[in-house]
Backbone bond lengths (Angstrom), bond angles and torsions (degrees), N, CA, C in turn:
res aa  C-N    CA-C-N  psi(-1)  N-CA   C-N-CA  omega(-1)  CA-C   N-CA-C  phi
1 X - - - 1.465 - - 1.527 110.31 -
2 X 1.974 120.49 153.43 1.229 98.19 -166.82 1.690 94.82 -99.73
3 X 1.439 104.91 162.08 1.788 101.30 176.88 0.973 108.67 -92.93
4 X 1.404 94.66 173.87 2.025 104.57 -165.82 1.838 87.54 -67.13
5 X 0.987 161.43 6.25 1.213 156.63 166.85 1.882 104.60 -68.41
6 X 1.046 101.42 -53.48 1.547 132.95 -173.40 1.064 99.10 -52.80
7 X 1.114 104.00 -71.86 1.759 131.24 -172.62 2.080 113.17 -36.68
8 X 1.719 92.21 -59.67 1.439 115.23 169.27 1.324 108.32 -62.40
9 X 1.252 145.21 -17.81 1.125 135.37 -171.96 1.638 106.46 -102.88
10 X 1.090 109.33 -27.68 1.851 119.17 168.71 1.375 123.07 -83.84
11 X 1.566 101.36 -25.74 1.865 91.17 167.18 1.479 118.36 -99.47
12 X 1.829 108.73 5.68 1.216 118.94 167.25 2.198 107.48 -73.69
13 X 1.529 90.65 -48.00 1.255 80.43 177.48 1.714 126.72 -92.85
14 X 1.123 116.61 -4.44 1.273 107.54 145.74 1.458 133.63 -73.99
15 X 1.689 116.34 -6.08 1.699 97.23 173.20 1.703 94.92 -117.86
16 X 1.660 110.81 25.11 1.648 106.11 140.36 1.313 126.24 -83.03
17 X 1.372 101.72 -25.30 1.143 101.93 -178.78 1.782 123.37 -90.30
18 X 1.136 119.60 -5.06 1.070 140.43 153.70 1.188 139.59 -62.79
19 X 1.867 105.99 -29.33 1.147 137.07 162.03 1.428 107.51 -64.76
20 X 1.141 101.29 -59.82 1.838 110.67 -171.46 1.810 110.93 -45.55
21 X 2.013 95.46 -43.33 1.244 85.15 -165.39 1.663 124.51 -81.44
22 X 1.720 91.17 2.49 1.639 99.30 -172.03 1.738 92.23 -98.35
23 X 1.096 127.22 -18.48 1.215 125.53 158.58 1.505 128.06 -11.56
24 X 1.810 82.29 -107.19 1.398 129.92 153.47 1.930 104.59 -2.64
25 X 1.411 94.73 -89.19 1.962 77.14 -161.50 1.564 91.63 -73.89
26 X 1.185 146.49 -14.32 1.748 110.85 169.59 1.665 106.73 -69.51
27 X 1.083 120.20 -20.69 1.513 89.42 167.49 1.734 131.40 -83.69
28 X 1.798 92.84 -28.45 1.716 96.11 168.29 1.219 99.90 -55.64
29 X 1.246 143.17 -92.05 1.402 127.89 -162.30 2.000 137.81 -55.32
30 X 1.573 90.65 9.30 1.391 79.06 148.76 1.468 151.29 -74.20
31 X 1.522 84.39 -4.47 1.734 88.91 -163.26 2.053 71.63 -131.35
32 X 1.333 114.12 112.61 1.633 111.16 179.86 1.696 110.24 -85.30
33 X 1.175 114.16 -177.27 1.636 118.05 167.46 1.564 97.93 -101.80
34 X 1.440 126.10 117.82 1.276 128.77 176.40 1.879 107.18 -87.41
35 X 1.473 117.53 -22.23 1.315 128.87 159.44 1.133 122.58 170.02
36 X 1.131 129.12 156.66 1.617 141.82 -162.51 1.526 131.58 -109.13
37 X 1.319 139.09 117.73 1.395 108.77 -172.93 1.395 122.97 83.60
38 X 1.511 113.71 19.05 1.365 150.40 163.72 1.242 124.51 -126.42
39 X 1.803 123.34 166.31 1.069 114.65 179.89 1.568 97.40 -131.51
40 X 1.135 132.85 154.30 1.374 143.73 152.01 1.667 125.59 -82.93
41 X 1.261 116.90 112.53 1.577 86.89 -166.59 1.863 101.58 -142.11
42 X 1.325 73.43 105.11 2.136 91.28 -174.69 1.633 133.01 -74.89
43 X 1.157 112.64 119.38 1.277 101.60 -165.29 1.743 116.12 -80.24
44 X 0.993 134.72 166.89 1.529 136.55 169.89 1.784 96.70 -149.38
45 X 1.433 102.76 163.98 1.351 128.69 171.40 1.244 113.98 -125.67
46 X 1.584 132.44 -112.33 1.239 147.70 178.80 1.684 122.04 -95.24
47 X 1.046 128.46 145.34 1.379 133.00 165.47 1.641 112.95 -123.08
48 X 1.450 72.43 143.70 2.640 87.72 -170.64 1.291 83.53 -146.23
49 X 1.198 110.32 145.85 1.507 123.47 121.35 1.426 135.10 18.90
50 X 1.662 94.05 -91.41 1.402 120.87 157.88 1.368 124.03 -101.86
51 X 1.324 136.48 88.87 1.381 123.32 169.23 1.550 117.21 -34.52
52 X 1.452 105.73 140.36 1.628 116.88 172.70 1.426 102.31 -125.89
53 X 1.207 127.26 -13.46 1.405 116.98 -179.70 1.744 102.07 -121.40
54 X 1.275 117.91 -175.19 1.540 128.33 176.54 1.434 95.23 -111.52
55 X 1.519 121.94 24.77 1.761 115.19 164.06 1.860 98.89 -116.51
56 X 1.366 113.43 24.73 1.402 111.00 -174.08 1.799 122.43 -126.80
57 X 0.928 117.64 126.55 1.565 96.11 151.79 1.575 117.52 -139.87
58 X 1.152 111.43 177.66 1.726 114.67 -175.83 1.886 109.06 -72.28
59 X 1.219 93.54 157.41 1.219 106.87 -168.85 1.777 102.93 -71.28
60 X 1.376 120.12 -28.56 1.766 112.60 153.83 1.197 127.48 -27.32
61 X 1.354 77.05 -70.64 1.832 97.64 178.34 1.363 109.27 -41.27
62 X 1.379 118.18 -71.84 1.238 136.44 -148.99 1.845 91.41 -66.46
63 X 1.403 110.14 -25.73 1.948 103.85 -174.32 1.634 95.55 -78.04
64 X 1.245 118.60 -29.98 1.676 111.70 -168.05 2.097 92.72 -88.18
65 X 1.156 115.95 -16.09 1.600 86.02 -176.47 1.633 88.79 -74.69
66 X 1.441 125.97 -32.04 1.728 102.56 -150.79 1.487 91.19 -76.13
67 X 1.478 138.66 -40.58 1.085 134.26 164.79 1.502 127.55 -21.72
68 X 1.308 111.56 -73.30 1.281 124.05 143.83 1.733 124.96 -3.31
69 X 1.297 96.15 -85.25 1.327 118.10 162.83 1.863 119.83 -33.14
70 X 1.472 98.46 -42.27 1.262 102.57 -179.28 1.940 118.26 -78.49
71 X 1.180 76.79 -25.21 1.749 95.54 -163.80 1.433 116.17 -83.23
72 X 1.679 109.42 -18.73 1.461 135.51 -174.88 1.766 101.25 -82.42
73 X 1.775 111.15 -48.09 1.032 115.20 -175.49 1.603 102.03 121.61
74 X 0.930 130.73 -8.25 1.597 110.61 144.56 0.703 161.67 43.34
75 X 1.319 160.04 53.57 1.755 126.80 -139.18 1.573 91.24 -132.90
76 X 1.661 124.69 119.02 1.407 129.73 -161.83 1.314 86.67 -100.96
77 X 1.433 113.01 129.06 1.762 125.86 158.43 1.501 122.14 -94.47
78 X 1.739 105.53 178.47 1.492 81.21 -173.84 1.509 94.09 -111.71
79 X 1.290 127.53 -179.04 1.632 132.71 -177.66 1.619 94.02 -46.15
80 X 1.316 105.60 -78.65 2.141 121.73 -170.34 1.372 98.98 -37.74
81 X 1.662 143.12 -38.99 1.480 134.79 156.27 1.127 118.90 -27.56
82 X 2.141 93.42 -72.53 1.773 93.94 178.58 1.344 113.11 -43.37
83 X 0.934 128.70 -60.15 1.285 137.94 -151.83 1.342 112.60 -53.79
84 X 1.206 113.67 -43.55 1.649 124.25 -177.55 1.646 100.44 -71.30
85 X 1.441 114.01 -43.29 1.130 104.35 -171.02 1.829 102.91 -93.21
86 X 0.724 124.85 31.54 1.969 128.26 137.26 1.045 134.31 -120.26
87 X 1.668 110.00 16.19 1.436 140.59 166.65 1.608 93.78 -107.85
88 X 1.175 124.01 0.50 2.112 102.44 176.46 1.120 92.26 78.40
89 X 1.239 150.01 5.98 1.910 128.83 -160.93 1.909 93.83 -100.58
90 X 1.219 109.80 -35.66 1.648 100.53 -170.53 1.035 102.84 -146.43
91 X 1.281 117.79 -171.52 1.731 124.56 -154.92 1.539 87.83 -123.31
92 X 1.317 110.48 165.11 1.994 115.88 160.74 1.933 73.57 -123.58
93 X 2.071 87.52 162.90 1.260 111.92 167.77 1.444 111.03 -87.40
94 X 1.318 105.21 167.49 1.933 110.15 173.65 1.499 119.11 -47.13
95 X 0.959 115.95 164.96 1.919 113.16 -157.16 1.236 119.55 40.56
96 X 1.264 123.05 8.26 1.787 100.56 173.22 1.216 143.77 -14.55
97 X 1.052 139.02 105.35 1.607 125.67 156.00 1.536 129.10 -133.17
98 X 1.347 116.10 166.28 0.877 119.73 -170.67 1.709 124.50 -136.83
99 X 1.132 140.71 112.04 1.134 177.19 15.05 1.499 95.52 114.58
100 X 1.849 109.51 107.74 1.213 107.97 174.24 2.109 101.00 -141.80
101 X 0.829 112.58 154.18 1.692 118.55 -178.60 2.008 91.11 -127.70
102 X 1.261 110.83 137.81 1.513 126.39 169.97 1.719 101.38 -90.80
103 X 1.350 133.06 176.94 0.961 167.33 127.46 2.376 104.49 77.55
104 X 0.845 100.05 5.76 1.290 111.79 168.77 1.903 103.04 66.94
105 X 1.095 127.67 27.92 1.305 102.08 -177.99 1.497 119.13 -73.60
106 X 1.429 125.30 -169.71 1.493 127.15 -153.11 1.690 92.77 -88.92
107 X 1.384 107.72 -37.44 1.803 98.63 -174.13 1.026 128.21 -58.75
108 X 1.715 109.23 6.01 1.683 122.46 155.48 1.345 132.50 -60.35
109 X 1.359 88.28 -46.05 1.865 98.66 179.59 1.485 81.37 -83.61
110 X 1.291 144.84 -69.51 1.475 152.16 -159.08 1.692 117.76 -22.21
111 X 1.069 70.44 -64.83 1.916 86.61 -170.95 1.542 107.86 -126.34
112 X 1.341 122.87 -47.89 1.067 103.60 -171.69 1.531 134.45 -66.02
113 X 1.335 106.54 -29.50 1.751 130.20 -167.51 1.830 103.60 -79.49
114 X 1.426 99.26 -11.65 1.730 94.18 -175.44 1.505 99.53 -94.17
115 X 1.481 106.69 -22.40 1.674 106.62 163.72 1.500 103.58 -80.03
116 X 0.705 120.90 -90.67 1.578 116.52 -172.39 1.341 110.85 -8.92
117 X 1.505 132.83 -38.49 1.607 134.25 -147.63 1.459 91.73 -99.44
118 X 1.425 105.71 -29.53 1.924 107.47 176.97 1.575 111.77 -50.84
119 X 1.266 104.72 -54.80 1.500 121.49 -170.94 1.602 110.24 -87.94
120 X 1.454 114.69 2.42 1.478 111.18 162.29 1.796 98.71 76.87
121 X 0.942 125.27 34.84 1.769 126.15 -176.95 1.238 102.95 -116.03
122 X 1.349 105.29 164.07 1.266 105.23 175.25 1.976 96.03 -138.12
123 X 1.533 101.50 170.73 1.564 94.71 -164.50 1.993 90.53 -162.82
124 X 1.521 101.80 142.53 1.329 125.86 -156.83 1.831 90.42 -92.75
125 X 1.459 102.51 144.75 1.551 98.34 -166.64 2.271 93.33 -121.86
126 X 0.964 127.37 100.27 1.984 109.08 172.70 1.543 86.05 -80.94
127 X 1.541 79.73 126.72 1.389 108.91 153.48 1.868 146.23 -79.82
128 X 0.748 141.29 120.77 1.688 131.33 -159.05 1.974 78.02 -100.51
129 X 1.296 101.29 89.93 2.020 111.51 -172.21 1.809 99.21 -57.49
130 X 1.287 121.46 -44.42 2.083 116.52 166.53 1.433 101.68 -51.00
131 X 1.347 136.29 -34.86 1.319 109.49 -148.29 1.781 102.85 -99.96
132 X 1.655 123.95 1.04 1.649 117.49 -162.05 1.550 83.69 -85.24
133 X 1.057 117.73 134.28 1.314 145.71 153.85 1.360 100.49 91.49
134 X 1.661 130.88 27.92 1.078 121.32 -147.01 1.737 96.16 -174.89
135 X 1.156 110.27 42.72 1.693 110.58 -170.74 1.690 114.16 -84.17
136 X 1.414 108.79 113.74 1.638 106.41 -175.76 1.128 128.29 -31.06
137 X 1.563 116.98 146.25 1.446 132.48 -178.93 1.893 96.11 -47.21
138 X 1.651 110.59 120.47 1.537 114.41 179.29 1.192 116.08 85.34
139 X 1.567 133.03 -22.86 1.318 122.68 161.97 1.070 113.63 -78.51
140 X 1.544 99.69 170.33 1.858 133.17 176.68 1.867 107.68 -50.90
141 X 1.377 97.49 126.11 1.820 87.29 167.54 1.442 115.68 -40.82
142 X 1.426 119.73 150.92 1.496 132.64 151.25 1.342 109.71 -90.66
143 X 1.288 106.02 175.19 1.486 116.94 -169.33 1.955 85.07 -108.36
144 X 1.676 97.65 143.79 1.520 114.45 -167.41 1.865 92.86 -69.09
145 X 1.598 116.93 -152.98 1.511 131.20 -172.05 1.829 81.33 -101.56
146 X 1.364 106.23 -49.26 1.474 105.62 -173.21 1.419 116.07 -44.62
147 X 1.471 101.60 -60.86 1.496 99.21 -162.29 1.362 106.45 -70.81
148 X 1.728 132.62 -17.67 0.988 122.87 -175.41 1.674 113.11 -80.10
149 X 1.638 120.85 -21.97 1.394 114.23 153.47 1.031 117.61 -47.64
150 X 1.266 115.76 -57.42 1.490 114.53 -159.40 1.755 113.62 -62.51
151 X 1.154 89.40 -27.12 2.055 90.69 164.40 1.152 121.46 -85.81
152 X 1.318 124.77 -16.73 1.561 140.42 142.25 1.539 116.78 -14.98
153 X 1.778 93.33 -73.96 1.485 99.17 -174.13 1.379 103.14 -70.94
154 X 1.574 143.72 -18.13 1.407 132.90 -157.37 1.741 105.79 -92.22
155 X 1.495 107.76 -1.66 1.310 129.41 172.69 1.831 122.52 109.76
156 X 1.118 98.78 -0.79 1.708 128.19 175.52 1.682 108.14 -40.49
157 X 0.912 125.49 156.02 1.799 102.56 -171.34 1.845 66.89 -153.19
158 X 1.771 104.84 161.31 1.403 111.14 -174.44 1.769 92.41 -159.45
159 X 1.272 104.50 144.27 1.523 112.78 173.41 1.598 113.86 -147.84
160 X 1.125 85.70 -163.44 2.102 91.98 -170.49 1.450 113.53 -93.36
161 X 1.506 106.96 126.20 1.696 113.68 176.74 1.621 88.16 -116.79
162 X 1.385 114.83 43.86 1.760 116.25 176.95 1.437 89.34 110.87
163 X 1.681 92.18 170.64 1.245 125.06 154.72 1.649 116.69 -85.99
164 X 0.934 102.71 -80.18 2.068 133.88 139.30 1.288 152.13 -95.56
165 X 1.498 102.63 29.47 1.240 97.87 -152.81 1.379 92.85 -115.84
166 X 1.208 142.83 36.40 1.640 142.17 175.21 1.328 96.04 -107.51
167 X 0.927 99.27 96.87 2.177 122.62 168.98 1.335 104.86 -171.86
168 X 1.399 93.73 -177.32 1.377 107.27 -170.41 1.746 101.86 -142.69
169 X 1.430 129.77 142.08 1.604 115.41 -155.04 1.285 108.84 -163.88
170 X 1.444 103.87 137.09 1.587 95.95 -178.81 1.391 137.24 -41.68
171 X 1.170 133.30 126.41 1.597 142.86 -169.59 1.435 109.62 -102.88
172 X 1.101 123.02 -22.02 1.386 103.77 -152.66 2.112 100.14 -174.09
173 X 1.543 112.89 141.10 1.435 112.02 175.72 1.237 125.05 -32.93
174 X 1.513 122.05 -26.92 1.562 133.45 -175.02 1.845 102.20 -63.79
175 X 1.153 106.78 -31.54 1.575 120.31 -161.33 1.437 107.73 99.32
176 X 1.245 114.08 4.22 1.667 103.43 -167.22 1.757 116.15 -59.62
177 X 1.707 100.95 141.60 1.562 93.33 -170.56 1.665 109.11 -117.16
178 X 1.330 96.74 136.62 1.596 102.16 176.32 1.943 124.15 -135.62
179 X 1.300 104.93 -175.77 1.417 94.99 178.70 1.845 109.11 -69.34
180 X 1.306 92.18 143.44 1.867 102.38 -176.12 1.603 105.84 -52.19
181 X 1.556 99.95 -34.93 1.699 113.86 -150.41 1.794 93.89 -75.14
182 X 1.337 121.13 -17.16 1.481 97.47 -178.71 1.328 134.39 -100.72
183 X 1.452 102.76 12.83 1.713 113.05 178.45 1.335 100.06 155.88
184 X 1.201 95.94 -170.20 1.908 118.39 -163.54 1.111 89.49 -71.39
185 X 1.338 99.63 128.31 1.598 132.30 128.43 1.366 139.47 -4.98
186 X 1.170 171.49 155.40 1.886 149.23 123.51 1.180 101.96 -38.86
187 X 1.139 101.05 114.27 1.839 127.89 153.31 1.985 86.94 71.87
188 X 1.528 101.84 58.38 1.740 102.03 162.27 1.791 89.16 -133.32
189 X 1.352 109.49 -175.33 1.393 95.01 -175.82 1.557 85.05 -134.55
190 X 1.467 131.15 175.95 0.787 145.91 -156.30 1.769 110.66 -68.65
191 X 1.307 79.82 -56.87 2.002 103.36 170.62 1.678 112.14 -58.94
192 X 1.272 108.04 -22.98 1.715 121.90 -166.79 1.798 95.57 -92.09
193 X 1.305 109.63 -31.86 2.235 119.75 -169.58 1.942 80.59 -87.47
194 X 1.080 128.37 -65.78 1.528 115.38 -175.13 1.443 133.58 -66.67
195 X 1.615 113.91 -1.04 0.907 120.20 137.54 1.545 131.49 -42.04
196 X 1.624 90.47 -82.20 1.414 113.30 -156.27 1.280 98.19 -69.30
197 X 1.222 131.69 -10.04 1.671 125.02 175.31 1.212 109.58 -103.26
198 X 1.580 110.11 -5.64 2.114 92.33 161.07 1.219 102.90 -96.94
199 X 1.569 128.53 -27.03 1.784 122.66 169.60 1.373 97.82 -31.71
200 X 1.381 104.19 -87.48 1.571 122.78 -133.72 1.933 82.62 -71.34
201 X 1.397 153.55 23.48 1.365 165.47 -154.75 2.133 87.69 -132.13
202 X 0.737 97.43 -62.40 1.272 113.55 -176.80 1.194 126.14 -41.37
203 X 1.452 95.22 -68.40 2.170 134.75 168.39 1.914 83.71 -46.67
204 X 0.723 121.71 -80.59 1.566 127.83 -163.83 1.639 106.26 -40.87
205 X 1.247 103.70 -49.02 1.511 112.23 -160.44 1.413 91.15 -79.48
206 X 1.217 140.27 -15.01 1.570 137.68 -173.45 1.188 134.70 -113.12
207 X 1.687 90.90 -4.94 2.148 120.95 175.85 1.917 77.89 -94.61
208 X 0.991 111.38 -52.98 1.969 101.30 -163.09 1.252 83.08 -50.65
209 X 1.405 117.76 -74.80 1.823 114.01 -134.47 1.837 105.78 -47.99
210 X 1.839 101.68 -32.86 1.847 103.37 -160.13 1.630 88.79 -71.48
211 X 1.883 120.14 -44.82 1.591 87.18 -168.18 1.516 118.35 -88.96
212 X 1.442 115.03 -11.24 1.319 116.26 -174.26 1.603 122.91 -111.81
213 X 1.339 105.60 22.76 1.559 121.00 -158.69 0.970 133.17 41.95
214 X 1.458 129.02 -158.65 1.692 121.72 -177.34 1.547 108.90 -65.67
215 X 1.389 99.07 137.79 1.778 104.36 157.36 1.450 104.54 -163.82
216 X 1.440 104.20 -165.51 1.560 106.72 173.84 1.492 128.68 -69.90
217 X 1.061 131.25 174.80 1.403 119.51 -174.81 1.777 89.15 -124.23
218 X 1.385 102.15 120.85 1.697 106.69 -172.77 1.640 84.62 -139.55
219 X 1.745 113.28 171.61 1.333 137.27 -127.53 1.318 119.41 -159.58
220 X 1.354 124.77 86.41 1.272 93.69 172.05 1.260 118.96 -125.82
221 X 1.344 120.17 148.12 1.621 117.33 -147.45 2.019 91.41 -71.87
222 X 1.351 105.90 145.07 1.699 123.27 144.29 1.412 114.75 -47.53
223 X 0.864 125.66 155.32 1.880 128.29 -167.32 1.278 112.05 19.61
224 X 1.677 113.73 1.85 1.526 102.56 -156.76 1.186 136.34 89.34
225 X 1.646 105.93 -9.93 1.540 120.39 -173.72 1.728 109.39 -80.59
226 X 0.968 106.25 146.67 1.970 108.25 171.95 1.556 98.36 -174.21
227 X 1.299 136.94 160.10 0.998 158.12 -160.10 1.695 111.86 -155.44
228 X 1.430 130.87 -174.26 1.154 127.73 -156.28 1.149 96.60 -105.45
229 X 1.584 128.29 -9.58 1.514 125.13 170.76 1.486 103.65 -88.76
230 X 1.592 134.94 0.41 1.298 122.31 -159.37 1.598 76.09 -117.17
231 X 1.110 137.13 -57.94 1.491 128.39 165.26 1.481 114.78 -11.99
232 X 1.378 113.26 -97.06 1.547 125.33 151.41 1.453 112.87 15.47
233 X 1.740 95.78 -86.49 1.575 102.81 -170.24 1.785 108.53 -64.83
234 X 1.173 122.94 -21.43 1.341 118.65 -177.71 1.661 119.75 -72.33
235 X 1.610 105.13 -39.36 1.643 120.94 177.95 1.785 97.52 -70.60
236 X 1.318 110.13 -13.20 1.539 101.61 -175.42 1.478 103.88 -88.23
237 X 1.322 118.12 -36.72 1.487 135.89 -162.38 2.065 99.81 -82.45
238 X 1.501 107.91 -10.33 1.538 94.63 -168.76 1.179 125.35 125.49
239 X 1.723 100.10 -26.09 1.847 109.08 -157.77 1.572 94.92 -72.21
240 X 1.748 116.14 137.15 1.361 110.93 175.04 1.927 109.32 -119.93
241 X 1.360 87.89 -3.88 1.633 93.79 177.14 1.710 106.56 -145.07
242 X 1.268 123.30 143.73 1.322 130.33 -147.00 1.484 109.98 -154.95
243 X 1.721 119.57 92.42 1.276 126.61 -168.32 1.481 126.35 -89.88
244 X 1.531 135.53 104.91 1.091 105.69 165.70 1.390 124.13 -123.69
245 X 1.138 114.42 -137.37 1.395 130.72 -150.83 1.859 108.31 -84.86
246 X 1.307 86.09 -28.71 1.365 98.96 -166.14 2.009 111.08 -52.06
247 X 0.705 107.93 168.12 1.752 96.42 -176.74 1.508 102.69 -137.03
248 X 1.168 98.50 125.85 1.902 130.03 164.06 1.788 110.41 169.43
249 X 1.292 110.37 -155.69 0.794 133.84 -138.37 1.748 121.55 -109.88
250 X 1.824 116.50 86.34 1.745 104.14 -161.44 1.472 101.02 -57.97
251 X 1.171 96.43 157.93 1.754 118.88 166.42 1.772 102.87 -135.59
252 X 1.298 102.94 161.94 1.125 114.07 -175.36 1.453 101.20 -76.54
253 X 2.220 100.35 150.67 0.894 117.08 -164.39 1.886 140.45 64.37
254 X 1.249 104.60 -3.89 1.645 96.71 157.79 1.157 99.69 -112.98
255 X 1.995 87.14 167.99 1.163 130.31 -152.44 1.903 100.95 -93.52
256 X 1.068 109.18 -38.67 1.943 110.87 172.28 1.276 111.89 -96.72
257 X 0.941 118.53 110.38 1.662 140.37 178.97 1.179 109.99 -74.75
258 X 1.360 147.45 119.60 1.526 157.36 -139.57 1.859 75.21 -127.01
259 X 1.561 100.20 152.95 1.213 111.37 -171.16 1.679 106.71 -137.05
260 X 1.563 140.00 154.39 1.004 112.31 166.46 1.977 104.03 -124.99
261 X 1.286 105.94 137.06 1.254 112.55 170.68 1.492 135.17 -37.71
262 X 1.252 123.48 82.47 1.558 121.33 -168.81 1.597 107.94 -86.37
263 X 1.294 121.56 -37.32 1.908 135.26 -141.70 1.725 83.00 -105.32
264 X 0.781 147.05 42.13 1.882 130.00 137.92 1.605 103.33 -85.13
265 X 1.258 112.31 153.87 1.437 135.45 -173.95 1.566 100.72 -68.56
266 X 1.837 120.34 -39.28 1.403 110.36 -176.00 1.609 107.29 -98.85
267 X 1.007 114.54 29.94 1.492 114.79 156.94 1.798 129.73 -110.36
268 X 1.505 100.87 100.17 1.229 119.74 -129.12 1.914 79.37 -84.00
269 X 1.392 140.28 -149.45 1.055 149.30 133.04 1.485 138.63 -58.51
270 X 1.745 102.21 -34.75 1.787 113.72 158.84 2.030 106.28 -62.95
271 X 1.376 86.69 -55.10 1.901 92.63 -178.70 1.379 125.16 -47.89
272 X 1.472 109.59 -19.45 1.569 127.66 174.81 1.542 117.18 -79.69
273 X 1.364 91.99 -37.90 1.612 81.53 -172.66 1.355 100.44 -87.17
274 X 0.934 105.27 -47.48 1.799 104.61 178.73 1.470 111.31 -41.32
275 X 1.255 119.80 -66.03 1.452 116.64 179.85 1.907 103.23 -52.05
276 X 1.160 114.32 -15.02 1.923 106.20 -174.59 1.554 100.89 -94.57
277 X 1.424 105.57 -35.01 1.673 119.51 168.68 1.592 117.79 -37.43
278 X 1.488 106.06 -32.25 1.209 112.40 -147.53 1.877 104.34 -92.10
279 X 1.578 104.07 -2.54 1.318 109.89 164.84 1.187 130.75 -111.86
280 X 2.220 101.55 18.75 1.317 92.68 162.44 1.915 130.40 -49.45
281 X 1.100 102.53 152.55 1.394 116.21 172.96 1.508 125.03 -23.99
282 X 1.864 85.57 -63.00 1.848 93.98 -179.90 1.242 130.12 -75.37
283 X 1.537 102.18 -22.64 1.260 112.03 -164.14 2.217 99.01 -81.33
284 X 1.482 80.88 -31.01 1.869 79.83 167.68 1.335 130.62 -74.15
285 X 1.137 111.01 -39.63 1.143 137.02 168.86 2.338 103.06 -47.71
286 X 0.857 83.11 -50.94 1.957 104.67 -165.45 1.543 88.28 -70.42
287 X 1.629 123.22 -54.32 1.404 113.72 -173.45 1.516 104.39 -67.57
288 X 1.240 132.73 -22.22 1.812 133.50 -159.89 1.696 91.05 -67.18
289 X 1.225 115.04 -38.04 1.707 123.48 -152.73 1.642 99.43 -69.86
């Protein structure tokens, strides 16, 4: 027979083990699956101090969203992931996302990349390829060829937001002004706008490959603007993936990459998740009905 010694030592380890099992799922579900077999893919611009534009926020900010991000459950990929996985080649895990900066300025390597390297992420940089070492009279520094290797090796991946094509230009007798990238010009002709936007498509895709070697040729629209002639000239020029402005949610296999707004000044770290919240599964699923 066992003694009360025995005894105490078996109902000790049966209400450890009881413990364990009530454990166990309260901690799996702290961190939930908001959806699977998707990608999240956030845009950023510049980081200051002080924001002056609504394409900026401070480098605080920007340390508490990746925080955030981490703390929510997260899982940051790198561009060559996505990529495989909208080619069918690989899977992403639940929460995916992915980490993109527009227009290449220097507060990438500056501020942002020393956050990023804290949290072990890595994050996709479009480049405006005229402006590195060469940032317009009144704009924000760019980041040099150097510094953009050197984020190269830290796992940083960078592509084309143009060669030249971030302006905005007369269209039409009114003076009206728009992005270059979505059609003709005043007094260009249609055949003359799909030209010059698979050239200067080209120029970009052929300054990356000489300083940064082979890779994909990816896109991301100027203001976001593109049209079915800027399509066109891009599938002619190489482009096989094409990002804009628009906001939701990639899935595997297309070609326009929906983006969601991270870099405004009033998008705090609560405002982030919520707006990423908002593609949980059920709750999409519940609005479809």
């Amino acid at each position: 027979m066992m003694g009360l010694k025995g005894r105490r030592h078996l109902i000790f380890a049966a209400g450890f083990m009881i413990c364990l099992l009530l454990i166990k799922p309260a901690f799996a579900y702290t961190i939930p699956f908001h959806y699977k077999d998707k990608v999240l893919v956030l845009t950023y611009h510049h980081l200051e101090a002080y924001p002056q534009t609504s394409a900026a926020i401070t480098p605080i900010r920007f340390h508490s969203h990746m925080k955030a991000l981490r703390d929510a459950g997260y899982t940051i990929i790198s561009m060559p992931h996505f990529i495989s996985y909208m080619k069918n080649e690989q899977d992403v895990p639940p929460n995916a996302v992915l980490l993109t900066f527009d227009d290449g300025y220097e507060s990438f390597y500056t501020k942002a990349c020393p956050i990023l390297n804290k949290y072990g992420y890595t994050a996709t940089n479009f480049l405006v390829v005229s402006y590195i070492e060469n940032s317009p009279p009144g704009a924000l520094p760019h980041m040099s060829w150097k510094q953009i290797k050197e984020l190269q090796t830290q796992g940083m991946s960078f592509y084309s937001h143009t060669y030249n094509q971030h302006y905005k230009d007369v269209v039409d007798e009114k003076g009206t002004k728009k992005p270059v990238l979505l059609g003709p010009l005043l007094n260009e002709t249609k055949a003359e706008a799909h030209t010059r936007i698979r050239t200067d498509l080209m120029v970009a895709d052929m300054e990356l490959q000489a300083m940064l070697g082979k890779q994909p040729n990816l896109l991301a629209f100027p203001y976001g603007a593109y049209s079915p002639l800027t399509i066109q000239a891009g599938k002619e020029a190489g482009v096989t993936l094409f990002f804009t402005t628009e906001e939701g949610i990639a899935e595997r296999g297309q070609e326009l990459i929906k983006r969601v707004n991270a870099g405004s000044p009033e998008i705090t770290e609560q405002v982030l998740l919520k707006k990423m919240k908002a593609y949980d599964e059920k709750q999409v699923s519940q609005a479809q009905k």
